[in-house]
TORZA-102184 format. One record per residue (C-alpha): chain; x, y, z; residue number from 1; residue in three letters. Coordinates in steps of 0.2 Angstrom, whole numbers, plus 5000, padded with zeros to 4 digits. Each point is the difference from the previous one (the first is absolute). Layout:
<nodes>
unit,east,north,up,pos,code
A,X,Y,Z,NUM,ALA
...
</nodes>
This chain:
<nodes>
unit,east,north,up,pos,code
A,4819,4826,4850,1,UNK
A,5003,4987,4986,2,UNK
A,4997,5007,4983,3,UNK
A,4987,4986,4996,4,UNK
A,4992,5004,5017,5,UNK
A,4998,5019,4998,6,UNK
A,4993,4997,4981,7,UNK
A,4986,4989,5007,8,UNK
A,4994,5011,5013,9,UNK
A,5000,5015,4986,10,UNK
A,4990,4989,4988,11,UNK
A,4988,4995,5017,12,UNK
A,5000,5019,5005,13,UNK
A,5002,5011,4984,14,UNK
A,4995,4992,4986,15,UNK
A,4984,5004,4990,16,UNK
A,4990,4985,4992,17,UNK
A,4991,5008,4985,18,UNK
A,4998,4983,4988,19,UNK
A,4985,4995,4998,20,UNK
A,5004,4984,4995,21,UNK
A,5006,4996,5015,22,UNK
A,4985,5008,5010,23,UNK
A,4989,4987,4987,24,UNK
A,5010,4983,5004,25,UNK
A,5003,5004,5019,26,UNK
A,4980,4998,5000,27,UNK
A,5001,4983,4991,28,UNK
A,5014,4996,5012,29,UNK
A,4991,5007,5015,30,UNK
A,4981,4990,4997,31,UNK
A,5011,4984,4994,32,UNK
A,5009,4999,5015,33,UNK
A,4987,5002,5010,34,UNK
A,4989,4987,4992,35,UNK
A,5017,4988,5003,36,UNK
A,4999,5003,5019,37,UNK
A,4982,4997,5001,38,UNK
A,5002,4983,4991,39,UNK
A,5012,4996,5012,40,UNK
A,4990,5000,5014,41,UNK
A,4991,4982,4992,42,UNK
A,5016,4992,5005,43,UNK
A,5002,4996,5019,44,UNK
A,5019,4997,5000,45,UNK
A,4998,5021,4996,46,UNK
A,4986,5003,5013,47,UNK
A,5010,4991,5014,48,UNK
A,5014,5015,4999,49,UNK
A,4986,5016,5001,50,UNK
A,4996,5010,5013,51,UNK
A,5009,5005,5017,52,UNK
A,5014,4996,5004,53,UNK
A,4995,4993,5015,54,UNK
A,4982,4995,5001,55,UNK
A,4988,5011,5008,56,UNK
A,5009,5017,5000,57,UNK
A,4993,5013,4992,58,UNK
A,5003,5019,4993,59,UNK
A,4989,5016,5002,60,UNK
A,5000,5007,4983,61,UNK
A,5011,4987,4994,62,UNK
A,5005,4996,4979,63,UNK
A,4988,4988,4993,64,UNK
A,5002,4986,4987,65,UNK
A,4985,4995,4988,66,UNK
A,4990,4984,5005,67,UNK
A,5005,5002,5017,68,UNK
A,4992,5008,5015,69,UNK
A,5014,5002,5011,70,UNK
A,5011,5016,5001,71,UNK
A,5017,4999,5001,72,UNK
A,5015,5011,5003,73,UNK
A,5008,5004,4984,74,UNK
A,5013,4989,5002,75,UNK
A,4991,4984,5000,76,UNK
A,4985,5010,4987,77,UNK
A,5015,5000,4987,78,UNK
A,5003,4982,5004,79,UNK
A,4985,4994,4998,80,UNK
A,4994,5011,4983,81,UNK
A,5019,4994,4993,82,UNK
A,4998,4982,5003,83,UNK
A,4982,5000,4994,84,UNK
A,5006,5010,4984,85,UNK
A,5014,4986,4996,86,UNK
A,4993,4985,5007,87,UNK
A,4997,4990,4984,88,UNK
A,5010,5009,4987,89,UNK
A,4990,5007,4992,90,UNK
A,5003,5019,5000,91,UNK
A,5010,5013,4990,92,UNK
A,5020,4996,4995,93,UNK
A,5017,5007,4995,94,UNK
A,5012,4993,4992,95,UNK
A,5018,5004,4998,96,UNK
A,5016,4995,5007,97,UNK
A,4991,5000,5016,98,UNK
A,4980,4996,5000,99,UNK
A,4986,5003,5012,100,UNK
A,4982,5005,5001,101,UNK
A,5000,5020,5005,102,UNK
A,4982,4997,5005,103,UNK
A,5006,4992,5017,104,UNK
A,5003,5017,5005,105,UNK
A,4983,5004,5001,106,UNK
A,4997,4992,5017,107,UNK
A,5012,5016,5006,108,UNK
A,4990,5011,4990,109,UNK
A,4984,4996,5002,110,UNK
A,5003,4996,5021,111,UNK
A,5008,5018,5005,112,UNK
A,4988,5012,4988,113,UNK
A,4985,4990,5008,114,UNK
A,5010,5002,5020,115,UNK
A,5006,5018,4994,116,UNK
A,4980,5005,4993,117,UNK
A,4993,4993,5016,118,UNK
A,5011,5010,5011,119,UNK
A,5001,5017,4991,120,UNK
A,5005,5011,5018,121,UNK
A,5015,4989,5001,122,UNK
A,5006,5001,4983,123,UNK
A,5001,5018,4997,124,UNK
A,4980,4999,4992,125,UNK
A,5004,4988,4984,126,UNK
A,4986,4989,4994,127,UNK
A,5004,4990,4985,128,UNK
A,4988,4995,4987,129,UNK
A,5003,4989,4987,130,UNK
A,5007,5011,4985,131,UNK
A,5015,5002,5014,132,UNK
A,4999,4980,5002,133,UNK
A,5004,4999,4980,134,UNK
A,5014,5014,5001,135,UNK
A,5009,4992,5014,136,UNK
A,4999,4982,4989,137,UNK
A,5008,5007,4985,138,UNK
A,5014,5006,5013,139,UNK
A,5002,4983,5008,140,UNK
A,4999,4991,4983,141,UNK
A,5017,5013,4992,142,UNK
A,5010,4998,5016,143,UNK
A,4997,4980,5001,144,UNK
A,5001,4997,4980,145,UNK
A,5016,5013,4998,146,UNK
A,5009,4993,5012,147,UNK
A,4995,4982,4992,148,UNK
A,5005,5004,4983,149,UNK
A,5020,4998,5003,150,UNK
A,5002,4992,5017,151,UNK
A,4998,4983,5000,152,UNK
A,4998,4997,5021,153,UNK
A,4994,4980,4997,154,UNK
A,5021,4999,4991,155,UNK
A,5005,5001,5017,156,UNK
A,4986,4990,5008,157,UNK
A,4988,5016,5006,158,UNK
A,4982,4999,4999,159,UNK
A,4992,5014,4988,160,UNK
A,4989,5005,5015,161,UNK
A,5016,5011,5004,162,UNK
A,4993,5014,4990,163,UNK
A,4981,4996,5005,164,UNK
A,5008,5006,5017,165,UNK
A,5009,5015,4993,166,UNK
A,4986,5007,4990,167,UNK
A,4989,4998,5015,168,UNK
A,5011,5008,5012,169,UNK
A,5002,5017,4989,170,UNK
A,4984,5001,4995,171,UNK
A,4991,4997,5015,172,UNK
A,5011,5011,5009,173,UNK
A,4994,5014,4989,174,UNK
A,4982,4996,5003,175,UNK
A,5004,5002,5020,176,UNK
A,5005,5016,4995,177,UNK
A,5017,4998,5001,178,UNK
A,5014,5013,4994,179,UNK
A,5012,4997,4985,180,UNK
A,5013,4997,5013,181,UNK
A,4988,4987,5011,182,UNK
A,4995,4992,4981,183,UNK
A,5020,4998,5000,184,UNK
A,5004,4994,5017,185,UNK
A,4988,4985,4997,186,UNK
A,5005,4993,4984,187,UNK
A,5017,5000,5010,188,UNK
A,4991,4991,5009,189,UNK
A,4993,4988,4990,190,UNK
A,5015,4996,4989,191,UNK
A,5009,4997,5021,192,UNK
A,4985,4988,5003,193,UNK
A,5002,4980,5000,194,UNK
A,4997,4994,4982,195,UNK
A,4991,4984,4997,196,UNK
A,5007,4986,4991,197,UNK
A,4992,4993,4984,198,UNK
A,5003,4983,5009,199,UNK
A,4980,4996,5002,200,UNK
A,4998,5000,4983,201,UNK
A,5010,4988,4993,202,UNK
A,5001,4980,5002,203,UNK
A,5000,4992,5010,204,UNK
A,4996,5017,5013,205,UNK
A,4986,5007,4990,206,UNK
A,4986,5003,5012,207,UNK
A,4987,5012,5005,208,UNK
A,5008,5013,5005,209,UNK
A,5005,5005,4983,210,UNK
A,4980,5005,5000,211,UNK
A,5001,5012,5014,212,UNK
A,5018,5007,4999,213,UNK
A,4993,5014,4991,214,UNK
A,4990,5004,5013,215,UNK
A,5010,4999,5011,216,UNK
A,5014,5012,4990,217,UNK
A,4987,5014,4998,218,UNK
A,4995,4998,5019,219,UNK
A,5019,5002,5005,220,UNK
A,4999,5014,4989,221,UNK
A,4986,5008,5012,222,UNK
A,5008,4996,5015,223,UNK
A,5017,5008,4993,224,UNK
A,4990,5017,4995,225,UNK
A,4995,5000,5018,226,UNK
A,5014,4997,5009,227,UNK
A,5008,5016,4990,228,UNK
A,4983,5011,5003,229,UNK
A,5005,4996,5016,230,UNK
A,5017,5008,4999,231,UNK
A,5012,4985,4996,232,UNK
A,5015,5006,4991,233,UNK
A,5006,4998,4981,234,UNK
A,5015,4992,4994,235,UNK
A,5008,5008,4987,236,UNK
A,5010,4985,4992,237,UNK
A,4989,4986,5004,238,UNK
A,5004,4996,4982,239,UNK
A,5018,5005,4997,240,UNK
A,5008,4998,5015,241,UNK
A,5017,4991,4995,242,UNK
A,4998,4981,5011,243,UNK
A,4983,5003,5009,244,UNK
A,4990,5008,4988,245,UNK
A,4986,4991,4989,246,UNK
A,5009,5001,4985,247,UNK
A,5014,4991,5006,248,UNK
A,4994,4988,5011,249,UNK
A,4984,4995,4991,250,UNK
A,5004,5005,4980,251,UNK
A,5019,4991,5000,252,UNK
A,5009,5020,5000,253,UNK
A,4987,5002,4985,254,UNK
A,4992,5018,5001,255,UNK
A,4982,5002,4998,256,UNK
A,4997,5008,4984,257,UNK
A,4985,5008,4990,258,UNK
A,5000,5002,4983,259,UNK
A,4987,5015,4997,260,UNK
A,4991,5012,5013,261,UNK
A,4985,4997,5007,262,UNK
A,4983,5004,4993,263,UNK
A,4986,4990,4996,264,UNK
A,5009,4987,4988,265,UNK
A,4997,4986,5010,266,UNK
A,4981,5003,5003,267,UNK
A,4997,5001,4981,268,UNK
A,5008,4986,4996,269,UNK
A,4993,4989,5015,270,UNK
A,4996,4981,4995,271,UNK
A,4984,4992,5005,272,UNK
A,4995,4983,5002,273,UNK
A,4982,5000,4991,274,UNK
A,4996,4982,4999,275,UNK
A,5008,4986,5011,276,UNK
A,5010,5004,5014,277,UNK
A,5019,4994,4995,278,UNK
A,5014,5006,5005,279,UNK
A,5004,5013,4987,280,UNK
A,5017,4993,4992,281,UNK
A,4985,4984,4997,282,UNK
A,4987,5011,4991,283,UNK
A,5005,4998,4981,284,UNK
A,5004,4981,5002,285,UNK
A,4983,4997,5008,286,UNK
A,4989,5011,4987,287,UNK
A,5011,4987,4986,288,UNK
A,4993,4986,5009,289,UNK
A,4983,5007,5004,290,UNK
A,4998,5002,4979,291,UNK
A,5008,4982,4998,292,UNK
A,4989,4990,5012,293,UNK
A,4985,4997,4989,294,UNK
A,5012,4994,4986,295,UNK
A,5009,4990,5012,296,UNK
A,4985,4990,5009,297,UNK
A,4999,4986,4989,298,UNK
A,5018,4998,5000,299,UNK
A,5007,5000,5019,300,UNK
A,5004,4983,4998,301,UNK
A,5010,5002,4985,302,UNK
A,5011,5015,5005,303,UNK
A,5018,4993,5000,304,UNK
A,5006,5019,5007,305,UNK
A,4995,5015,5005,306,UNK
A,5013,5014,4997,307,UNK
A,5001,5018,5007,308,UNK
A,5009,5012,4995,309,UNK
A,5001,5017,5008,310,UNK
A,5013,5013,5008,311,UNK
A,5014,4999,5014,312,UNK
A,4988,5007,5015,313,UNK
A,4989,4985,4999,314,UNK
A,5014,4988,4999,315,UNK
A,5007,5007,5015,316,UNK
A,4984,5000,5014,317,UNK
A,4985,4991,4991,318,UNK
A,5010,4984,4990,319,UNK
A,4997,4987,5015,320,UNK
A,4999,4980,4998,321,UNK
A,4997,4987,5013,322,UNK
A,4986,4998,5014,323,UNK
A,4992,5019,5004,324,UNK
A,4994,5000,5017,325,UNK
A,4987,5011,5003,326,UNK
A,4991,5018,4990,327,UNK
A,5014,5011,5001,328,UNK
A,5010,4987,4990,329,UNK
A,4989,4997,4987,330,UNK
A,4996,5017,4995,331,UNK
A,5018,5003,4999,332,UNK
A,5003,4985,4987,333,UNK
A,4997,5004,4981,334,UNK
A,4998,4980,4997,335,UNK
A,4988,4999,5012,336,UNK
A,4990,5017,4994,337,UNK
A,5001,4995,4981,338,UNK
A,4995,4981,5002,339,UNK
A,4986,5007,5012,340,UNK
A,4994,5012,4986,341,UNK
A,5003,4986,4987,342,UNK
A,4989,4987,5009,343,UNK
A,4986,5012,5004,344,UNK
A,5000,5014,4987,345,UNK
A,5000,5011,5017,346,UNK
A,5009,5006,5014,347,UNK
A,4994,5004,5018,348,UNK
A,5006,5003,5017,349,UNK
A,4991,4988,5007,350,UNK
A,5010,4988,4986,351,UNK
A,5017,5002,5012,352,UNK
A,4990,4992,5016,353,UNK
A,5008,4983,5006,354,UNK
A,4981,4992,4996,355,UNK
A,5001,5006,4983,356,UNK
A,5016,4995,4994,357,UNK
A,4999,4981,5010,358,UNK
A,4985,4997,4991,359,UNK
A,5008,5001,4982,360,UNK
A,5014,4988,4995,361,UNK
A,5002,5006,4985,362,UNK
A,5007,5018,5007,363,UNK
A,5017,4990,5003,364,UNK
A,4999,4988,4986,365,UNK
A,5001,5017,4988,366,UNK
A,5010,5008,5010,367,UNK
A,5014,4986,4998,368,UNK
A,5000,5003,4982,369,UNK
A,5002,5020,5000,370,UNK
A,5017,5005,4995,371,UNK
A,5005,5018,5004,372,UNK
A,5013,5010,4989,373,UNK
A,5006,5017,5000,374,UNK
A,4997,5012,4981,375,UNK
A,5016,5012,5004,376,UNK
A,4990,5013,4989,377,UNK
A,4984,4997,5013,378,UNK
A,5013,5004,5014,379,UNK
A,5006,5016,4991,380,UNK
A,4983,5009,4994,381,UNK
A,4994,4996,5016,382,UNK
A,5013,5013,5007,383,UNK
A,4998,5011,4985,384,UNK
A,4992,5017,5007,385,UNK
A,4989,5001,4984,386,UNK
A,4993,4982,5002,387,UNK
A,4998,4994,5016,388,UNK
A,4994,4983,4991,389,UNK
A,4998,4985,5011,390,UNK
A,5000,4988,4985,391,UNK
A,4998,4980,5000,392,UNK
A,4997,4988,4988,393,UNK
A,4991,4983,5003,394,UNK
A,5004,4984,4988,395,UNK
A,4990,4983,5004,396,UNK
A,5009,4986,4990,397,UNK
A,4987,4988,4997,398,UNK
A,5005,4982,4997,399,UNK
A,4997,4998,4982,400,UNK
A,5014,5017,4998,401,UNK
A,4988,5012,4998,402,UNK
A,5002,5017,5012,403,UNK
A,4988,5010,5005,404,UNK
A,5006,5018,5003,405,UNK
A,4994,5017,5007,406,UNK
A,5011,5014,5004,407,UNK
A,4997,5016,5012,408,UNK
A,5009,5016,5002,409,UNK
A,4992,5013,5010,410,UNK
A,4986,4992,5012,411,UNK
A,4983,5007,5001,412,UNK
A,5003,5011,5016,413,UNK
A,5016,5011,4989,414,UNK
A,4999,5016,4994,415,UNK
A,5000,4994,4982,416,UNK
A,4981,4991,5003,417,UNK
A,4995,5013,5013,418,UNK
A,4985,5004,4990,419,UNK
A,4993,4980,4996,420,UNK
A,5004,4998,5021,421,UNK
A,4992,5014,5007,422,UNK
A,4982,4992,4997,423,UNK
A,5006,4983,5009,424,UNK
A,5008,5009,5016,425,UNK
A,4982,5004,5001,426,UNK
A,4994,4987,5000,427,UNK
A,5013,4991,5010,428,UNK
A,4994,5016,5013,429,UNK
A,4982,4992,4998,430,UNK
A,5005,4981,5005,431,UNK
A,5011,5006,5013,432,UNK
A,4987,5010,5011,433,UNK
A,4986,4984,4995,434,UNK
A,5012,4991,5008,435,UNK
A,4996,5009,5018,436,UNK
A,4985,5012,4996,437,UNK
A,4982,4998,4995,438,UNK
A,4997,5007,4982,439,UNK
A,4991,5015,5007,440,UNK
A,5013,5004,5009,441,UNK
A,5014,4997,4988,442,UNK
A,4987,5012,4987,443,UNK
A,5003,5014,5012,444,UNK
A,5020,4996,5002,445,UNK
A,5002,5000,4981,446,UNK
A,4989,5017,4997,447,UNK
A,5009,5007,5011,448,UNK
A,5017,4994,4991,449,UNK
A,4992,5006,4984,450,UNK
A,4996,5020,5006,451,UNK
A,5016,5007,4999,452,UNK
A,4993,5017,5007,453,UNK
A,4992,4994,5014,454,UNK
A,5014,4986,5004,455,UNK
A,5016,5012,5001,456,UNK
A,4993,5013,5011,457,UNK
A,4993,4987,5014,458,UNK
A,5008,4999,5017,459,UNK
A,5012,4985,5001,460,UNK
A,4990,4993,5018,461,UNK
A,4983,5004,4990,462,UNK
A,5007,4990,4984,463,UNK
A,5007,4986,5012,464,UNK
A,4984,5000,5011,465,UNK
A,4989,4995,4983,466,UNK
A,5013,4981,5001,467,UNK
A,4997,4997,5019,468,UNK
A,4987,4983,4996,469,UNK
</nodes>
């Protein structure tokens, strides 16, 4: 079997997670990925895709999703719970030469412990409870973030939901009770699979479906557990094989590579989006304009130019100009986010939506004056293993020649300001569930959350049960 292959099924199989750290933030990512899914549900374009696949089917001792009564298979469980996750953008990110959000896994995750606990007879007695949900995070996160940190999949026009799919497919299959070899077989599988194209998210393609491709990667990754529980065969150089193989049709004859072995890296140094939900490459350019806007609101007239300066990854997907056509386009545009966040001192999801963004002209009218530039030194420390910085720098040129300057360089979600977030992911947590739950309700949620004894050793159905409104 490939090389890469075999050392991910030993990481998924053999290793043994002993950082606390990494127990600590996959808790954080764990509740703040739960409260993006349930703020999803206030949105309808999200709503319309849950449930069966075909109405009125339903599964004895089906997977669950929170805020939903149905129950699914496991397929369309993960689907739903990976679509809720990373409707609005608003959950945890890595960046590198590839970037993603590891949390879209948890739809696989979360689906196939809650199938598997329901189903114990079937599955070799396993009931999973929610310190195993944390453990197989931290997994997911290392296979998805190692593999991001020196293969760039969107330089030859792949979408980064690639590796949501991989990380699935290995761990999940582990979680069925799969063998090292099964754990193998599929992520030959997965590396075979179709790949999705970064296509809809870019003008003047950029649509929904970048909101549910996530989703639908870690549901693929389900379905591709399954069929090898079910005794499909492996392939042992699905990513070497010389013409066919992944690495020379899909990478350009490029070799996946990893730079350092997996352990819990990637989980430790997880980035969350606390405050307004931007895409991340956005985060620092936003928090500059959040601290300019009271200075700038007597002057909006008078600005002459707005200019950003940031690092090459947001030059290359979120620098757009021209007309943008719908939410998916807006919150994938850094002039849009930051004359949004100048003009109203906030950012909201509800701020992308068609009727928000054609009752304000003046969103345009700034957004005409933005310049965007590239800092070479921004490009290179964002790549720097011992940074990681996502910085920007915002400069208002005001009429008269003054300029009005704030810079960033870690946003609030990094590692750097873990400490100063950590209070607002909870309270982010708070609004989220307000959003969708009466207040005695969310009380219960949020203790619960908060008892780490009691939390980690609950059932995955029980703990799932608790979010079914």
């Amino acid at each position: 079997m490939d090389l890469l292959i075999l050392k991910m099924a030993d990481y998924i199989c053999d290793y043994k997670i002993t950082s606390a750290l990494a127990f600590e933030t996959a808790k954080t990512s764990f509740m703040d990925s739960l409260g993006c899914a349930i703020l999803a549900l206030s949105f309808p374009a999200c709503t319309k895709l849950l449930g069966p696949w075909v109405p009125g089917i339903t599964i004895e001792k089906g997977a669950s999703v929170i805020g939903q009564k149905a129950t699914l298979d496991p397929i369309k469980a993960a689907f739903d719970f990976g679509t809720m996750i990373r409707w609005l953008d608003y959950n945890d990110t890595w960046l590198a030469q590839e970037w993603g959000h590891p949390s879209d896994n948890l739809g696989g995750i979360l689906s196939v412990m809650d199938f598997v606990s329901k189903r114990p007879q079937d599955y070799q007695n396993r009931v999973y409870r929610i310190q195993d949900v944390l453990d197989a995070m931290i997994r997911a996160y290392e296979i998805q973030g190692i593999l991001a940190l020196e293969n760039s999949f969107n330089a030859v026009g792949l979408d980064h939901v690639v590796l949501v799919k991989v990380a699935t497919t290995g761990i999940v299959t582990k979680l069925l009770g799969g063998t090292k070899t099964q754990v193998m077989d599929a992520l030959s599988q997965a590396w075979l699979d179709g790949q999705s194209l970064r296509t809809y998210r870019h003008a003047p393609n950029t649509g929904s479906r970048k909101s549910w491709a996530a989703g639908d990667a870690t549901s693929r990754g389900v379905r591709l557990a399954l069929l090898t529980m079910q005794g499909e065969k492996g392939y042992q150089s699905a990513l070497s094989a010389p013409q066919w193989g992944f690495n020379a049709v899909m990478m350009r004859e490029n070799p996946l590579k990893i730079s350092q072995d997996f352990g819990s890296y990637v989980m430790e140094n997880i980035l969350f989006k606390v405050a307004y939900p931007a895409e991340f490459h956005a985060q620092t350019a936003v928090e500059c304009a959040l601290k300019l806007h009271e200075k700038i609101k007597p002057h909006f007239e008078n600005i002459q130019k707005i200019v950003i300066t940031t690092h090459s990854a947001a030059m290359r997907i979120i620098n757009k100009k021209g007309p943008l056509h719908n939410p998916a386009d807006r919150d994938h545009c850094m002039q849009y986010m930051v004359a949004v966040a100048l003009l109203k001192g906030e950012l909201r999801a509800e701020f992308y939506e068609d009727d928000f963004a054609n009752s304000l002209s003046e969103i345009d009218l700034l957004r005409d004056k933005i310049v965007m530039r590239e800092n070479p030194q921004y490009s290179k420390d964002y790549l720097d293993p011992t940074k990681r910085a996502i910085a920007s720098t915002v400069e208002i040129h005001l009429e008269n020649g003054s300029i009005l300057r704030e810079t960033s360089e870690y946003p609030l979600g990094h590692r750097q300001r873990r400490k100063e977030a950590l209070p607002l992911l909870w309270e982010k947590l708070e609004n989220n569930l307000l959003s969708f739950y009466g207040s005695s309700k969310v009380a219960q949620l949020l203790a619960l959350l908060k008892n780490d004894e009691k939390l980690l050793m609950m059932k995955v159905p029980e703990f799932i049960d608790l979010w079914i409104n």
